[in-house]
N, C-alpha and C positions, 0 to 999 in steps of 0.2 A: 618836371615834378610828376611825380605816381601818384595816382591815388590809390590807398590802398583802405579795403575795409575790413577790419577782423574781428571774427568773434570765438568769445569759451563758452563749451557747451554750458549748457543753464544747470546749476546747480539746483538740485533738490531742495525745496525747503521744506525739509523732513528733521533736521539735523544741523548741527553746525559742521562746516568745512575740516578737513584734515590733510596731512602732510602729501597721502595719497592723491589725494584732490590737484593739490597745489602744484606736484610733478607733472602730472597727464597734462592740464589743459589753461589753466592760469598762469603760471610762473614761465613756460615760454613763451605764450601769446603775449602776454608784458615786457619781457626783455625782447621780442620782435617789433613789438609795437614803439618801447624806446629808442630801440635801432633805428629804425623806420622815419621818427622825428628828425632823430638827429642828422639821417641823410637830408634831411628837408623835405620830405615827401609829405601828400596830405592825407592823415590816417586819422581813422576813426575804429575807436577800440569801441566793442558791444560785448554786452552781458544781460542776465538778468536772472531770477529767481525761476525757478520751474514750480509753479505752485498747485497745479490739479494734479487728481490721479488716485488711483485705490491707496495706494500706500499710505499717502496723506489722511485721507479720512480714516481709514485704519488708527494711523495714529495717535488723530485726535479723541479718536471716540477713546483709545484708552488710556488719554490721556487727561481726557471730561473737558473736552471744550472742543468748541467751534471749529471746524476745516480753514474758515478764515483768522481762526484768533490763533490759530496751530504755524499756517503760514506767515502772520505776522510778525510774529514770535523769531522765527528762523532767516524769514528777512531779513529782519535790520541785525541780529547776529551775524550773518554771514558779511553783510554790505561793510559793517565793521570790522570786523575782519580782514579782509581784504585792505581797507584802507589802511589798518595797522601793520601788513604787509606787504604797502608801496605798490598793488596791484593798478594800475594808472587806466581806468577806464575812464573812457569817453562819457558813456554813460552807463548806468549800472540799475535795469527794470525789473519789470517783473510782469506773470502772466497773469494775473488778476486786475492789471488796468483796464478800465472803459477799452481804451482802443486796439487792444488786443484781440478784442471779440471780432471788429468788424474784419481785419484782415484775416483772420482764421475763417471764419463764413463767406467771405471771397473764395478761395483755397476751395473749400467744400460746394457752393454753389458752383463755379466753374467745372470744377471735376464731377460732379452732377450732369451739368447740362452739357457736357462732352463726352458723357458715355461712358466715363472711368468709375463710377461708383454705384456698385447695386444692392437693392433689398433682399435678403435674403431669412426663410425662417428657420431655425435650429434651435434644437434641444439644450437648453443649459441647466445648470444647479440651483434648483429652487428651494430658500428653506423657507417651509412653515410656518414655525415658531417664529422668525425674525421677519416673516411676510416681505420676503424680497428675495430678487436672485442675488449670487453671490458671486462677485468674481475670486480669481485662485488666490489672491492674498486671503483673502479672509475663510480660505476653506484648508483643512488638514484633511488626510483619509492615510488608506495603506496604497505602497509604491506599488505599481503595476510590475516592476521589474524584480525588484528585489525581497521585497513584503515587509518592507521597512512600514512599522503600524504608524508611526508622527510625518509623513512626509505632507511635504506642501504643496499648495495647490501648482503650484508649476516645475516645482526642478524637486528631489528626493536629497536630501542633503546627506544621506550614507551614504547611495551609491550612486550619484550627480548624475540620473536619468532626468530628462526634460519630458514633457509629455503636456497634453490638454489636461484642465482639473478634470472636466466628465472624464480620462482617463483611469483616476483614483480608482480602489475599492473602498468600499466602506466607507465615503465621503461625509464630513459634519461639518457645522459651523467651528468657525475659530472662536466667535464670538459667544456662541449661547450652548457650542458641541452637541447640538443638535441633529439629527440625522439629515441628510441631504437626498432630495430627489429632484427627478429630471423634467422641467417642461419648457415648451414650447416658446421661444421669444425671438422676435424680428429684430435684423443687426443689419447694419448700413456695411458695407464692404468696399476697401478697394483694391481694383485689377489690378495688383502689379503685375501680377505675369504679360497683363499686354504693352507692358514697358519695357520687355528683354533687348529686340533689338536696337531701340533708340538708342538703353544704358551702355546695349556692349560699344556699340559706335562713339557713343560720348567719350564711354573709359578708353579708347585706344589712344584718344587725345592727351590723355595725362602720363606724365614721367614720377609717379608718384615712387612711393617705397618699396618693391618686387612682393612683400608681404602684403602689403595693404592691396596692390591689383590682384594676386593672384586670389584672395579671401576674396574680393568682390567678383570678379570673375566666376568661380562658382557659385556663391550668392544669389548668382545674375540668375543661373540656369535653376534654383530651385526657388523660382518665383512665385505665388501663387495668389490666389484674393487671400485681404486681412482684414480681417474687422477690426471699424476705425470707429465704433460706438458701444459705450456701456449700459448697464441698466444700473442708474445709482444716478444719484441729486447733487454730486460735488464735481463740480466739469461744466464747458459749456454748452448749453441744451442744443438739441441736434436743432435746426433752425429748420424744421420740415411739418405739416399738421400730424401726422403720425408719429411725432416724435417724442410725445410727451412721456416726461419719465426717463428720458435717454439721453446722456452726456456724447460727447467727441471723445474719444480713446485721449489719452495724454502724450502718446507718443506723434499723436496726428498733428495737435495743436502746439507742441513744445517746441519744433523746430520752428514753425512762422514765428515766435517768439523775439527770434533775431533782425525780423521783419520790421514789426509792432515796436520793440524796441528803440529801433532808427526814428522810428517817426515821433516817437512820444523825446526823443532827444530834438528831433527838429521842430518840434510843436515849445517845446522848452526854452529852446535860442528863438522862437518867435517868430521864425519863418519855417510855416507849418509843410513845406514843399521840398525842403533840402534833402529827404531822405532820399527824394528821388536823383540824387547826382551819385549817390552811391550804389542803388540797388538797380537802376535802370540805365547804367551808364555800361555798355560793351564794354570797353576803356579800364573801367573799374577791378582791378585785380582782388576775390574773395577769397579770403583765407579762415578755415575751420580748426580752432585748435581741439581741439579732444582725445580724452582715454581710448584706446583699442576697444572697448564696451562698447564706445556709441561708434563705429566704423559703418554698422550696416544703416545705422538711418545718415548719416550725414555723407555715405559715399552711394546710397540704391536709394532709399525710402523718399525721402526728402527731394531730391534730384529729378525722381521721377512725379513725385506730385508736383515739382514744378513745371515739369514738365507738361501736364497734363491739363494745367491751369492757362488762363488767358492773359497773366500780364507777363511784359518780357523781363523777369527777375533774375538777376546773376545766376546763374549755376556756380557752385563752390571751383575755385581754381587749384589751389592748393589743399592738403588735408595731412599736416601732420600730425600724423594720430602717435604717441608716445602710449609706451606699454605698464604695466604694472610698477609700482612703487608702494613696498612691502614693508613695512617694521620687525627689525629683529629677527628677521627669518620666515616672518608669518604676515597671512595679512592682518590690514587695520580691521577691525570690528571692534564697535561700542559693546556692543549687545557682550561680549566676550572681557570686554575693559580691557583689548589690549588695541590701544591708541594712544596718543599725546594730546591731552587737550593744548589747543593752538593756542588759545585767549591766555591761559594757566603760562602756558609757553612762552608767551611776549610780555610778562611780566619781569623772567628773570635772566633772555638773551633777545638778542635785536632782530628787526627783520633783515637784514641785514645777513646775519649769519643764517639763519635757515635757508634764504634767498640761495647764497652761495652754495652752502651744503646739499641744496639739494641741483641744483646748476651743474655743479662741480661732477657729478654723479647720475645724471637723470638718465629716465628708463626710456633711451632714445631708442635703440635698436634690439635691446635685451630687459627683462622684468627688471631691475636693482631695490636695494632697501634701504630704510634709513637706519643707523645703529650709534647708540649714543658716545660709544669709544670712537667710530668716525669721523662724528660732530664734534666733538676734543680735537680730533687730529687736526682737523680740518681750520678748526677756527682757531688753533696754536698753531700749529706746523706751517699752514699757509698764509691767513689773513693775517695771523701777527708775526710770525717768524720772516715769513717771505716779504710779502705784502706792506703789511706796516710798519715793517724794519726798512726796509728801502726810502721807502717815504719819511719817515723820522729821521733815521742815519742823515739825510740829505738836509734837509731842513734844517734840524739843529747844527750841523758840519757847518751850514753855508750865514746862521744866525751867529753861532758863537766869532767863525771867522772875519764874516763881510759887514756885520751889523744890519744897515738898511740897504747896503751896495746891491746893484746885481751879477752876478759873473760874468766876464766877459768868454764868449770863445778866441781864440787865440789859434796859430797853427796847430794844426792834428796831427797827431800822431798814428802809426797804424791801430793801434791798438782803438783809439778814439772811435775811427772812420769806420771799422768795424763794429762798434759799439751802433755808431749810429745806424750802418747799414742792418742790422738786427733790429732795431727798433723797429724801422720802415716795414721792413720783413712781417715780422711780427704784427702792425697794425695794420697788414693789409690782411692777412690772414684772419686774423679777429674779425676783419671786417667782411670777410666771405663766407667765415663760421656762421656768425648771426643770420645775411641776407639766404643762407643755407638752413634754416632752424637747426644750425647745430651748436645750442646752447653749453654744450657739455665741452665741445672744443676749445668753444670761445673763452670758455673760465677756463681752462687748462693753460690756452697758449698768454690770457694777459696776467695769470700767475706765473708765466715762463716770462714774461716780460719783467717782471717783479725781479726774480731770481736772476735772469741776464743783466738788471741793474746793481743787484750783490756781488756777481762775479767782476763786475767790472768796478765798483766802488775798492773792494778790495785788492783787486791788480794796479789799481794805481796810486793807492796808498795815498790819498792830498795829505793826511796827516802830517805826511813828511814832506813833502812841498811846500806845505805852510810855513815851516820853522825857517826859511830866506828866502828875501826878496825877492834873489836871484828866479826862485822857482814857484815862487808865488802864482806868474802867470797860467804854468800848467795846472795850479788849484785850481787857478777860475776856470777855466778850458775844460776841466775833468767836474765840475759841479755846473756847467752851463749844462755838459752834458746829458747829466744825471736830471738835474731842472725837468730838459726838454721828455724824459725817459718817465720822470713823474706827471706830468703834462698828459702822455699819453695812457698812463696806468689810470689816473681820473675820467679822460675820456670813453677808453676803453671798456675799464670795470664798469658805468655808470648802467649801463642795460641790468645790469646782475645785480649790484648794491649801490643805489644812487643814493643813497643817504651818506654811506661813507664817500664815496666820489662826488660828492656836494659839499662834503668836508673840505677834502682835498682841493678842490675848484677855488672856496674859500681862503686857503691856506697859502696859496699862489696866486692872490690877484686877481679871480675870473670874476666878472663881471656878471650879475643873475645868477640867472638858475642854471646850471650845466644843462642838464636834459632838455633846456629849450636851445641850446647852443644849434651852431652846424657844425656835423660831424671833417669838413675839409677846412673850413674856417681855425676850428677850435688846432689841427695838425699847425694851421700856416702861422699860428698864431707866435712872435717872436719869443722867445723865455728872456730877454734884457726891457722888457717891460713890463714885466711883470712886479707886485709888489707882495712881497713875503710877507706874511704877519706871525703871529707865535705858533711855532709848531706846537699842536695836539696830539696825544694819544688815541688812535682812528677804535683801534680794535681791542678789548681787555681779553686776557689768558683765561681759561676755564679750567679751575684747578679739578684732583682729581677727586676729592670730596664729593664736588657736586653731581660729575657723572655717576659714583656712586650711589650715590641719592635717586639721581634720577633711574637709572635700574630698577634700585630695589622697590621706587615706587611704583615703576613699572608692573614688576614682579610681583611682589606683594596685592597689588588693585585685582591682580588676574586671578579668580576664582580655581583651584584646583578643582578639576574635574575627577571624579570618586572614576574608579574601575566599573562599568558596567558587566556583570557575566552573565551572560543571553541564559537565558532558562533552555534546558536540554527539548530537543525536538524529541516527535513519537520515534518510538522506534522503528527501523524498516529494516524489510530483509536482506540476502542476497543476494536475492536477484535484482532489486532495488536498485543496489550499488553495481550491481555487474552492467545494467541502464546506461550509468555515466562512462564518457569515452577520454579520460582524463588522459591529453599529449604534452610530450615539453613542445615548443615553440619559441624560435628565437626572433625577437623584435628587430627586423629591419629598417623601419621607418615609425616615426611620430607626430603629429602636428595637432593643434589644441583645435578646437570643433565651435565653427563660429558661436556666438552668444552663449557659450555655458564655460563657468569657471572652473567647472571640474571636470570634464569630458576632454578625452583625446582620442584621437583617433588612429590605431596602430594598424601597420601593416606587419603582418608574422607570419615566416617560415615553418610549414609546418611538416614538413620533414617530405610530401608529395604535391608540395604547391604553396599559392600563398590565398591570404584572406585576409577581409580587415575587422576589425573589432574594435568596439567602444567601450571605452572604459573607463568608470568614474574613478580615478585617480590623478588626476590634473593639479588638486589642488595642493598635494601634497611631492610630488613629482616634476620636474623639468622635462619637456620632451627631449633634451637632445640625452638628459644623462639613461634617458633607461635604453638609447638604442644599443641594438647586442649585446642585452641580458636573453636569458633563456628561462622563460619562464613556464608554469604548466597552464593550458586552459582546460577548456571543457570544450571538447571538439564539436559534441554534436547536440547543441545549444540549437532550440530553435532561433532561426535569424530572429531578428526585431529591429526596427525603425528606427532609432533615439535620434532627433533636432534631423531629421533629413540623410542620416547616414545609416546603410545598413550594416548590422552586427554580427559578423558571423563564428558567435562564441562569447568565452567569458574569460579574462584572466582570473587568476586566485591571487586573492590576498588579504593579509589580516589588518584590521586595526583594530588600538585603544587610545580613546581621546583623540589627540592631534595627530599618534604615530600611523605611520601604515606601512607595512613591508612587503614586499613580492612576495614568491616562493621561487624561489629559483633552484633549478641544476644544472648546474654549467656544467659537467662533465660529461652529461648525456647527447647524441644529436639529437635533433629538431628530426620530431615525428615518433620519438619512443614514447610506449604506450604506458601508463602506471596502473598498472595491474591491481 
């Protein structure tokens, strides 16, 4: 028996949860974590609320109430949530418990008295008017790169430059739009940079995903000190005599989370000790589910503060980070009303089907999206076409025929033996899908289990067997079969939709709850003892009325954005324009720029060499579809710095609203000059 420990990154209690969410870092740590049971291994699923952080008090203030009445709020929304879609945690915290504080100040005191964390003074944004600094949520100004006049204190949502807020011009309050100026204030910091060589050493140990090493890998090398304290009142106080007035950064404290967590579950079952068989056991296998977002604190940041620290606490073992999960082509955003409220959602389809839907589909090696004509397909074409046509077909065939009898198997025929040998096939595969987090597999191949028991229901026709005695026995021998083939669809499916698969478990005899079952047990287990009861209908058809509906309310919710047209610049001469060095250049290479969702970072031919350039357009653009386009830049762009990458140049392009389109000429080589 393994023991294994997993946790999903902690949800924001900023907001309620979405589809987004539920792909990245919940909906497979839960079907791993099912998995996991049913081999019999000892797993302890972790979660918890992420509840400090600028964004929070942001929110509350404008939303007139309290940082704690804000995150209450969002906690038990999310924790319900979750429960109404069968997310099966161990236990399910939050960062505002009592004993969250004392493990995070472990953390901090040890990396203190080990030399990993220093004081340092620097200049930040101080407003006046609100008699306090400000961090970059709460400050607007103009983008340093673009002169975008609304950009935000840390990323420029025109043209997804990242930068310091002191970076801004013209910086104000978000709150009071008040001017901003710069002074003087002391921030705790820690050394990552002198964690380069332990990290890279650690990482050569992992067989992780070639994307997720080769991202930390340079990561590694642009290390440097981080400030890990705020100046603002919602956070934990820095536990030092200088510290008054100064919280823990969120991203410091959010990760021990997972810690605090464990213990407040072992403080719960009453033996306040047991976290320690998890977190301090070598033995212990740690598994990280999360979005590609949080890759750099859960595969560098975290790792190395454990490292820096004095208890000997797991390092993460595995880390499948899954990528983007999109709506409709775009991503989720409230602020925008283009989302599905989830609560709304589980009103009028089961967890059950979104479970699948987004399983079936998930953004394991590439971004995918959710689209309502898929969720139709998906929950006609397969759960009830495939799915729960196999499972009824069989049921009802073997109720109206046998009454309470069970089938007997009888000699096989080849057609049978191959039936069966597919099965075995098949439930091994599923079963290396999962222990591989490949969820998307896994629901492919036990819907191909479904569909191999159609093919074969219908090549042996019992219909017609039924009608004499004589050939009776081959009924029972072709529905023993099909028994044993639904058996395995229950077990199988059960990681992905255990409510339907508890159905099923039900419908044949099984004893409890499937999902406490064992996964070899439940294989050995005879189908001639089993006892039938009245087949149900698992999964209802989603007519197409509804997905119509859901579109258009989709569509409809989302605010049309009006045409903005920029007010005309001064005029400039000449020679002005004769300045810019405007070349075609064709895009050899692409890859997205760690932490920013709209930066990529191209490499392009420019007709006497190559160079690379940043460019906000990620959010609208795939890397792989723009390589070898031929687009114009601006050749002689002063370089600039954006997130650790230098820039050398600009590509051109326009947008309105959500569109954005290159400039391209393809008909030109790479290095023609536009006069």
């Amino acid at each position: 028996m393994k023991k294994i420990l997993i946790t999903s990154a902690l949800p924001y209690a900023n907001g309620p949860i979405h589809f987004g969410h539920l792909a990245g870092a919940y909906l497979p740590a839960d079907c791993y974590a099912r998995f996991q049971r049913l081999q019999g291994n000892d797993v302890l699923f972790i979660s918890g609320s992420d509840e400090y952080g600028i964004a929070i008090s942001l929110s509350a203030e404008l939303a007139k109430r309290s940082p704690q009445e804000h995150v209450d709020i969002f906690h038990t929304v999310n924790k319900q949530l979750f429960e109404k879609l069968a997310i099966s945690f161990d236990h399910y915290s939050r960062t505002t418990w009592k004993g969250h504080v004392e493990a995070t100040y472990q953390y901090f005191q040890d990396l203190l008295a080990n030399g990993f964390i220093e004081q340092k003074e620097s200049e930040q944004l101080y407003s006046e008017k609100d008699d306090k600094f400000l961090a970059d949520r709460y400050v607007v100004g103009t983008c340093p790169r673009c002169g975008y006049e609304a950009a935000r204190g840390d990323e420029c949502t025109k043209c997804g430059a990242s930068y310091e807020a002191t970076d801004l011009k013209n910086p104000r309050s978000k709150l009071s739009n008040s001017p901003l100026t710069l002074k003087k204030t002391t921030h705790w910091y820690l050394q990552l940079d002198l964690f380069k060589e332990k990290l890279t050493k650690w990482l050569e140990t992992k067989s992780w995903k070639p994307n997720v090493v080769n991202f930390i890998k340079s990561y590694i090398q642009e290390l440097r000190p981080r400030a890990i304290t705020r100046d603002t009142s919602w956070g934990i106080p820095v536990p030092l005599p200088d510290g008054t007035g100064k919280v823990l950064y969120v991203w410091f404290d959010a990760p021990i989370g997972y810690i605090s967590a464990t213990k407040e579950w072992a403080t719960l079952k009453g033996a306040p000790d047991r976290w320690k068989d998890y977190w301090l056991d070598p033995e212990t296998k740690l598994v990280n589910f999360i979005g590609k977002d949080n890759i750099p604190f859960h595969a560098v940041i975290f790792p190395a503060m454990t490292m820096g620290q004095n208890m000997p606490y797991k390092l993460v073992d595995e880390l499948p980070a899954n990528e983007f999960y999109n709506l409709e082509g775009k991503q989720f955003s409230k602020s925008d009303n283009w989302y599905i409220d989830t609560e709304d959602f589980l009103t009028r389809y089961s967890a059950d089907q979104i479970r699948y839907a987004i399983a079936s589909n998930a953004p394991e090696t590439s971004d995918s999206e959710f689209t309502w004509k898929d969720f139709q397909l998906k929950c006609n074409s397969e759960l009830v076409g495939k799915f729960g046509n196999f499972i009824h077909r069989t049921l009802v065939f073997l109720k109206n025929n046998l009454g309470d009898k069970l089938p007997q198997k009888g000699a096989l025929q080849e057609v049978d033996q191959k039936f069966l040998d597919a099965m075995q096939r098949l439930t091994t595969e599923i079963r290396e899908s999962y222990d591989a987090f490949k969820v998307r597999r896994a629901a492919q191949l036990f819907m191909e289990l479904a569909q191999t028991g159609n093919v074969y229901f219908d090549q042996k026709k019992p219909w017609q067997d039924a009608k004499a005695e004589a050939t009776r026995p081959i009924m029972e021998t072709t529905l023993a079969c099909c028994l044993e083939c639904v058996k395995l669809l229950a077990l199988t499916s059960s990681p992905v939709i255990p409510e339907g698969s508890q159905q099923i478990w039900q419908m044949i005899g099984g004893k409890g709850v499937l999902a406490a079952q064992n996964w070899q047990e439940v294989i050995a287990m005879p189908v001639d003892h089993m006892v039938i009861s009245e087949p149900k209908t698992i999964f209802r058809k989603i007519e197409d009325t509804e997905i119509e509906a859901e579109v258009l309310k989709l569509k409809s919710s989302t605010p049309v954005k009006p045409v903005v047209i920029a007010d005309a610049k001064p005029e400039i001469s000449i020679d002005d324009v004769r300045k810019l060095d405007l070349r075609i250049a064709k895009i050899i290479s692409a890859e997205r720029v760690p932490k920013s969702k709209k930066l990529l970072r191209l490499k392009v031919d420019t007709g006497n060499g190559e160079r690379t350039i940043v460019a906000g357009i990620g959010a609208n653009f795939q890397p792989d579809e723009i390589i070898g386009k031929q687009v114009v830049i601006v050749a002689n762009l002063q370089p600039a710095t954006l997130m650790g990458v230098e820039s050398q140049g600009m590509v051109l392009a326009a947008s309105s609203g959500d569109v954005m389109q290159l400039l391209e000429l393809p008909q030109l080589p790479p290095g023609t000059s536009i006069a």
